[in-house]
C-alpha positions in Angstrom: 32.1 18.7 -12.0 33.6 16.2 -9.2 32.3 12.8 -9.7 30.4 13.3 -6.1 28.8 15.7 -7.8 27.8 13.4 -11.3 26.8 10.5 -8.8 24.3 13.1 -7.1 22.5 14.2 -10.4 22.5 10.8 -11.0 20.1 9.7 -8.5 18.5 12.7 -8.5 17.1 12.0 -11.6 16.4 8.2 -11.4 15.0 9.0 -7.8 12.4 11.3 -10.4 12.1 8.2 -13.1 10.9 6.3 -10.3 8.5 8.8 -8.9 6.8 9.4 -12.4 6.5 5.5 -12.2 4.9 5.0 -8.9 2.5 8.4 -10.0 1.2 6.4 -13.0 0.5 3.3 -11.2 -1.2 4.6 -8.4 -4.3 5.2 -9.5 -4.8 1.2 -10.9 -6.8 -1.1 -8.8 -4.7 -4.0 -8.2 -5.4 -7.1 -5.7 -4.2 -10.7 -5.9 -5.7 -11.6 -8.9 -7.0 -9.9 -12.1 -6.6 -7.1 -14.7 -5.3 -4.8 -12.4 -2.0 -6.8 -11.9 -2.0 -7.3 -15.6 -1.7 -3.4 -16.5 0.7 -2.5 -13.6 2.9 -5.7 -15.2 2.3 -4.0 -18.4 3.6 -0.6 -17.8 6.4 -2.6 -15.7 7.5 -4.1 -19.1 8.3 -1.1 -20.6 11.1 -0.5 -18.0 12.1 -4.0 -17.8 11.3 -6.9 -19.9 9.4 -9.4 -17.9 8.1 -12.9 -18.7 4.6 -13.1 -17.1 3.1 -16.3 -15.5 -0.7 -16.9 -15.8 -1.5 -20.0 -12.9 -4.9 -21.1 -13.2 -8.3 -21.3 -10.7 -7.7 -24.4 -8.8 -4.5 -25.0 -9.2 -2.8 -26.4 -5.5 -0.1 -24.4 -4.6 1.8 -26.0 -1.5 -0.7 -25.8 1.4 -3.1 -23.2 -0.8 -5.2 -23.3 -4.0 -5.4 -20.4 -6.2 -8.4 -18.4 -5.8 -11.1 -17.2 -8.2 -10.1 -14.0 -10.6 -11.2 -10.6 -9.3 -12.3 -7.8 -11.6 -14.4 -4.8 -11.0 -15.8 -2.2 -13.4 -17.4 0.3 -11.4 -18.5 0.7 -7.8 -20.8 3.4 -5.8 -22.9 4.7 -3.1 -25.8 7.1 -4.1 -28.2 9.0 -2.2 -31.8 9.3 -3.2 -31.1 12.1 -5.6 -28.2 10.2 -7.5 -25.4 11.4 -5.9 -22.4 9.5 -5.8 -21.6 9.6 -2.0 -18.9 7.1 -2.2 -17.2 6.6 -6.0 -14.7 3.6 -7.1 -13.4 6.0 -10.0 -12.4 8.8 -7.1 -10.0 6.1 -5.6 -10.0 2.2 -6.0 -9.7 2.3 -2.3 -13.1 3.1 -1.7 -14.1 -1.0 -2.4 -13.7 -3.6 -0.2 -11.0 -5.6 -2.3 -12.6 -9.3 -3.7 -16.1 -7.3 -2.7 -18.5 -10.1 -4.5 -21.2 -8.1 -6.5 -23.7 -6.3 -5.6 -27.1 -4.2 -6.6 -29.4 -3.0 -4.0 -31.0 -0.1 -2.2 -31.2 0.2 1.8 -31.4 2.4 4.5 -28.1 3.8 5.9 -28.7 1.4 9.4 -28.2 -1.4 7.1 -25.7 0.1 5.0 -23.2 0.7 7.8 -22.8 -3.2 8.6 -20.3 -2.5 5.0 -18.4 0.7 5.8 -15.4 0.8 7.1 -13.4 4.2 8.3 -10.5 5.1 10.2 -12.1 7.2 12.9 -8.8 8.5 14.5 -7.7 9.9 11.1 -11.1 11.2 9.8 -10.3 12.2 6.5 -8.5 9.5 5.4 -9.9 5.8 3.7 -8.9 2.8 5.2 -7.7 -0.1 2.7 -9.8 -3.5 3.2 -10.0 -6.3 2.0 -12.3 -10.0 1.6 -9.9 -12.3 -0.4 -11.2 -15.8 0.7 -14.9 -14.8 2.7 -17.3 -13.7 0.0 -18.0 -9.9 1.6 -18.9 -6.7 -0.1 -18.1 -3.5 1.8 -16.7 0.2 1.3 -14.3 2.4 2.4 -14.6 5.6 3.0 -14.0 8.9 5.1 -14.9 9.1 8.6 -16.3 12.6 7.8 -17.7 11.6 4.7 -19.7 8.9 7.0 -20.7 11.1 9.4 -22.0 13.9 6.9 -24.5 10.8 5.4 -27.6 11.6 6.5 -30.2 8.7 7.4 -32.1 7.8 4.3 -32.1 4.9 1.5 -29.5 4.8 -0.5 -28.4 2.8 -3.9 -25.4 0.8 -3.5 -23.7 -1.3 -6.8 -20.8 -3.2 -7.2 -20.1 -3.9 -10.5 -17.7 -7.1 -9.9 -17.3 -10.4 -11.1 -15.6 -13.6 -9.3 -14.9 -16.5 -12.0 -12.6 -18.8 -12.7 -9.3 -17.0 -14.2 -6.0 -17.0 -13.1 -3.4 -15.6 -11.4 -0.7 -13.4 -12.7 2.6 -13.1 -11.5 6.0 -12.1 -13.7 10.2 -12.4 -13.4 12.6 -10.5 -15.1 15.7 -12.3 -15.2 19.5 -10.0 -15.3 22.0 -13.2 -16.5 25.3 -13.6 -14.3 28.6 -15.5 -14.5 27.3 -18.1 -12.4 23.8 -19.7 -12.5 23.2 -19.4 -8.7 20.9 -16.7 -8.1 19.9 -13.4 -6.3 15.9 -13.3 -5.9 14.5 -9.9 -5.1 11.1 -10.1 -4.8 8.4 -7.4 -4.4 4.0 -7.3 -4.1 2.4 -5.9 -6.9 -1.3 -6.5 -5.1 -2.0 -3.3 -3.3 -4.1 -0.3 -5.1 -3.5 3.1 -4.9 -0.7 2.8 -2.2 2.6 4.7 -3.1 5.2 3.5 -0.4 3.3 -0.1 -0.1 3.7 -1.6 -2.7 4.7 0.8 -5.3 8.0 2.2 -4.3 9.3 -1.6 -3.9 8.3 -2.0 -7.2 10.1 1.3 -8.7 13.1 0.4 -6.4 13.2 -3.0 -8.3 12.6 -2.4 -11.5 15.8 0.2 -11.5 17.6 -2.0 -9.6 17.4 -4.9 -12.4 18.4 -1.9 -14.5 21.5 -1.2 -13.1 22.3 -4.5 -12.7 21.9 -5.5 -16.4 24.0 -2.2 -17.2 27.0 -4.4 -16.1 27.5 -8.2 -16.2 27.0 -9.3 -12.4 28.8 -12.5 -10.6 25.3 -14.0 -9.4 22.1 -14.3 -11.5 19.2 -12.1 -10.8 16.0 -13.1 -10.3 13.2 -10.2 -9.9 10.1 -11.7 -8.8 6.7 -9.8 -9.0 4.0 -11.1 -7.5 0.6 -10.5 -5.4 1.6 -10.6 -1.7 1.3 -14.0 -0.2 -0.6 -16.3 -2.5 1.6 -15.5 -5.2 4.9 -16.0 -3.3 3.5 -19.3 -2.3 2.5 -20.1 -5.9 5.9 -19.2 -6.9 7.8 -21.1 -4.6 5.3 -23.9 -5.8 6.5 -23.8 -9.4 10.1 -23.7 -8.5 10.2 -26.1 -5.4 12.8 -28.2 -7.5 15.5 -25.1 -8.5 15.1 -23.9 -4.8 18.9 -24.8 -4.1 20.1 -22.2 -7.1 18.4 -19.3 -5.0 21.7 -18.4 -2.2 20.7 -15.0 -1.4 17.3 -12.7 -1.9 15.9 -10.1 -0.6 12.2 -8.5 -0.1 11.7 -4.8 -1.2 8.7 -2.6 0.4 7.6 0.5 1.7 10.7 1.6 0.3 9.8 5.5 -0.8 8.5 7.0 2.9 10.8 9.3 4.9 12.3 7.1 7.6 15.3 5.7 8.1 16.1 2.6 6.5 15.4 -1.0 7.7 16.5 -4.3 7.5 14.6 -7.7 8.6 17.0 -10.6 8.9 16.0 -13.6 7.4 15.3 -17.0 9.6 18.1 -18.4 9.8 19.9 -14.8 11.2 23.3 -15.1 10.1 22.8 -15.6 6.2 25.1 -13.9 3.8 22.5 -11.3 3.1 22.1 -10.6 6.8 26.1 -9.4 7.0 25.9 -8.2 3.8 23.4 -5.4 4.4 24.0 -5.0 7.9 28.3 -4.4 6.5 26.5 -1.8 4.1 24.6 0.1 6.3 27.0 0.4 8.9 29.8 1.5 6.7 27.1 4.1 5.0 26.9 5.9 7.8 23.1 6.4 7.4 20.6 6.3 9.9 19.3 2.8 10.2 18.1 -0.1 11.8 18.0 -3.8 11.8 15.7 -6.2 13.2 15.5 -9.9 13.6 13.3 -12.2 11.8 9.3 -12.1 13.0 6.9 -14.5 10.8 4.9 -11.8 10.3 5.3 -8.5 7.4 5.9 -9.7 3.5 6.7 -12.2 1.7 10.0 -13.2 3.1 8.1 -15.3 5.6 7.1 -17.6 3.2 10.8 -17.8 1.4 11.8 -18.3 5.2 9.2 -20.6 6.0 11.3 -23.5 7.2 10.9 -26.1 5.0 12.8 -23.8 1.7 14.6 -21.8 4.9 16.1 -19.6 2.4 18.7 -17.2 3.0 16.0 -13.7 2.4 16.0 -10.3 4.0 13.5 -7.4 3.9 14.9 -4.0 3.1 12.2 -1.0 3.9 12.3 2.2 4.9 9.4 2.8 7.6 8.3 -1.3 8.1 5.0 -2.3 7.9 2.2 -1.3 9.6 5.1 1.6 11.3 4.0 5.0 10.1 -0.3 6.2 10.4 -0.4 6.7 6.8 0.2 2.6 6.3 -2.8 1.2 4.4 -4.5 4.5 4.2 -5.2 7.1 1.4 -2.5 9.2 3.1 0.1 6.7 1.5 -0.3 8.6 -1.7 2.7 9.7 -4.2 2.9 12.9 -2.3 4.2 10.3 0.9 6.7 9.0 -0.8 9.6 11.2 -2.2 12.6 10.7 -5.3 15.0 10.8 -2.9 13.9 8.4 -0.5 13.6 6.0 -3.1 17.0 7.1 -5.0 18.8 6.3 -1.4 16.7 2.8 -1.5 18.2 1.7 -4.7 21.8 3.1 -3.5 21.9 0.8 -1.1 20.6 -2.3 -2.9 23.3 -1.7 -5.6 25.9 -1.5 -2.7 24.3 -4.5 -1.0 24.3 -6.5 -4.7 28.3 -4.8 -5.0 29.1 -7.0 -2.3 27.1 -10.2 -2.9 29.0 -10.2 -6.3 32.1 -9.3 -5.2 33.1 -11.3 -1.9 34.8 -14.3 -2.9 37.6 -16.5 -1.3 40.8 -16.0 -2.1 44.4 -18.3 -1.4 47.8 -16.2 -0.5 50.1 -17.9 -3.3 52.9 -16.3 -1.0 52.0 -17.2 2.6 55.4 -17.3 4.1 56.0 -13.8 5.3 54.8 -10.9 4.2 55.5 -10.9 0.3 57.3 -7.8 -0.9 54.4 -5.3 -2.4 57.1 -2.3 -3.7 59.0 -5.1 -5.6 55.8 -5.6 -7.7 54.7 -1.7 -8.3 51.8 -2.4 -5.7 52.2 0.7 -3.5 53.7 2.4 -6.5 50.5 2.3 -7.9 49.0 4.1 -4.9 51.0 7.7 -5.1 49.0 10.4 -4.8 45.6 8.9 -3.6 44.3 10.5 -0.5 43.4 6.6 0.4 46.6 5.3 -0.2 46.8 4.2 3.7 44.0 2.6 3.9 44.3 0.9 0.5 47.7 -0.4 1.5 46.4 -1.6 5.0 43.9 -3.3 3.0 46.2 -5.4 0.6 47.8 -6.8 4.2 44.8 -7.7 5.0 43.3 -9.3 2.3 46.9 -11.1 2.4 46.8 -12.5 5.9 43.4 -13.4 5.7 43.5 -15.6 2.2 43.4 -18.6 3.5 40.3 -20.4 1.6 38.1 -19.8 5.0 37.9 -16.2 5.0 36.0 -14.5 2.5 36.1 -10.6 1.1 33.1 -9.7 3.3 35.2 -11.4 6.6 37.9 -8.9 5.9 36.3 -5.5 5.8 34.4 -7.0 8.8 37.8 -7.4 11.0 39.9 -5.0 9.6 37.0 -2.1 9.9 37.8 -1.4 6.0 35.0 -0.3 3.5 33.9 -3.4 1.4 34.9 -1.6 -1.7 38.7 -0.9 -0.3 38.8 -4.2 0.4 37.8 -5.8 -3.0 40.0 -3.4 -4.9 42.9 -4.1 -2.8 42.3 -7.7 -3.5 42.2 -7.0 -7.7 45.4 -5.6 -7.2 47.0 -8.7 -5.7 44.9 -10.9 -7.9 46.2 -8.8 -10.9 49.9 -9.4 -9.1 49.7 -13.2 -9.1 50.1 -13.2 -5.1 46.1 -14.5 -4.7 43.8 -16.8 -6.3 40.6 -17.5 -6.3 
């Protein structure tokens, strides 16, 4: 079998580990706070080993202050005869997310003031949600609503709002260097596949991989409810902000567009060439964007007082395809190999962070003599051998302490990859340092 061939079982059957991953998730009911993010951490930390964060009621958090803990046990609508209408245990979507509690009985006039549908997609549930106005409210079907007939009914939400905490957790892959690589992803969304869930698959097999080799930069995997725990993390680690050079936000990374990439602030940050060098030389479908202060949580690593050097990698971005914040962003939505083409890319993108140093030509003063040294000896019989050749030249001309690996495959038009092998070679040769 050709290693093309090994590579594409490969992801085929991680793109299936991370399916089976976002499937038992799903059906949790996470939101910023509460047990919900402390069972989807849970099942997290069997793939990954995290170290989990619990930041208590009250605490100030730059500009914010962490909220009361949300937890719900149950949650329904019933009509006169005891049916359950509307059920939290078909789908946590079905509750107004932070809904305060609840136990009453009134007519369906009343009733309506709390229901929320998506009209223009009838049979699908909208997601909601209250975090800082005390609300209660459910979501539901448009044709479920409009099958309701008038009456009384029973409506109970079994919820409590007290003092708690907030939960948030990192997994940590060690590099050669102490600088780090933050990848961050939301783990505050129920019962949606592409957002939030595939981001978290993508992630956790990312940190995988990575820890399967020893990488040049440390990694940082943060997981945290959208937002407020961003901002609670950036809080905490306000004074190791300069270690962070490079990070990247992972979301609606599992639906069947093309990819796309959000630059960060700033524009022109290493992560912004980085992933626009690897999807270019991919050949896939994709697009990038420029920076908006609006979408995940890379807005507040941008936010210009840390300014930090964070991109967002989707697929379909937020709030882009009908099924965003819907029931219809179910597992069937999102498929293995939209996920396994997700995490290629990341590993490519994280191949080239950790591999695009500077480099001095030792022998500057012409071009040195590569035959004399076995250097395109060592290149018979690769159908490359051109282009790995070409790249040693230009890896030479360009070591000059300025340029780095990254400028080289830009100007030259050579894969990453080509480049940083070529430059091995003439590191291995003595004629470069870095």
């Amino acid at each position: 079998m050709t290693a093309v061939g090994r590579d594409a079982l490969g992801e085929s059957a991680v793109g299936a580990e991370m399916h089976a991953l976002v499937e038992r998730l799903y059906p949790l009911c996470r939101s910023i706070t509460g047990d919900g993010v402390r069972a989807t951490l849970e099942i997290v930390g069997e793939y990954v080993p995290l170290r989990v964060h619990e930041v208590p009621t009250g605490t100030q958090v730059l500009d914010w202050t962490v909220p009361q803990e949300w937890n719900i046990r149950d949650a329904y609508i019933a009509d006169s005869a005891g049916n359950r209408v509307v059920d939290f245990a078909a789908s946590s979507l079905h509750v107004l997310g932070y809904s305060v509690p609840v136990s009453r009985t009134m007519p369906l006039a009343e009733l309506r003031d709390h229901l929320h549908t998506l009209p223009e997609h009838p049979a699908w549930v909208p997601y909601r949600t209250s975090y800082y106005r005390p609300e209660w409210g459910f979501c539901l079907a448009q044709e479920t609503l409009d099958a309701l007939p008038d009456g009384t009914y029973e409506v109970c939400v079994d919820s409590t709002l007290a003092d708690g905490h907030l939960t948030y957790a990192e997994h940590v892959v060690p590099g050669q260097v102490p600088d780090e690589v933050i990848v961050s992803c939301h783990v505050c969304h129920p019962s949606l596949a592409n957002d939030n869930l595939a981001g978290v698959a993508v992630a956790t097999f990312l940190a995988r991989a990575l820890a399967r080799g020893t990488p040049y930069y440390t990694y940082r995997f943060i997981y945290a409810p959208g937002t407020i725990g961003a901002i609670t993390w950036l809080a905490r680690n306000a004074e190791r902000i300069d270690q962070v050079k490079h990070g990247l936000v992972l979301a609606c990374a599992g639906d069947p567009g093309q990819l796309t990439y959000k630059r960060s602030r700033r524009g022109d940050a290493e992560i912004d060439r980085v992933l626009r060098h690897v999807l270019s030389a991919s050949g896939r479908p994709h697009r990038i964007t420029e920076f908006t202060p609006y979408g995940y949580d890379e807005r507040q690593y941008c936010s210009p007082g840390f300014d930090l050097g964070v991109g967002s990698l989707s697929r379909t971005p937020y709030a882009g395809y009908p099924e965003y914040h819907t029931s219809a962003d179910n597992p069937d939505f999102v498929s293995p190999e939209a996920m396994a083409d997700t995490l290629a890319v990341c590993r490519e993108a994280c191949a080239v962070l950790d591999g695009n140093r500077r480099y001095v030509n030792l022998s500057p003063y012409g071009e040195p003599q590569l035959g004399r040294r076995g250097l395109y000896d060592s290149l018979g019989g690769r159908s490359d051998a051109k282009q790995a050749q070409l790249a040693m030249l230009w890896v030479l001309s360009l070591s000059d302490g300025e340029h780095a690996l990254l400028d080289v495959a830009e100007r030259s038009g050579l894969p990453f990859h080509t480049v940083a092998a070529a430059a091995d070679a003439l590191r291995t040769a003595g004629l470069i340092k870095g």
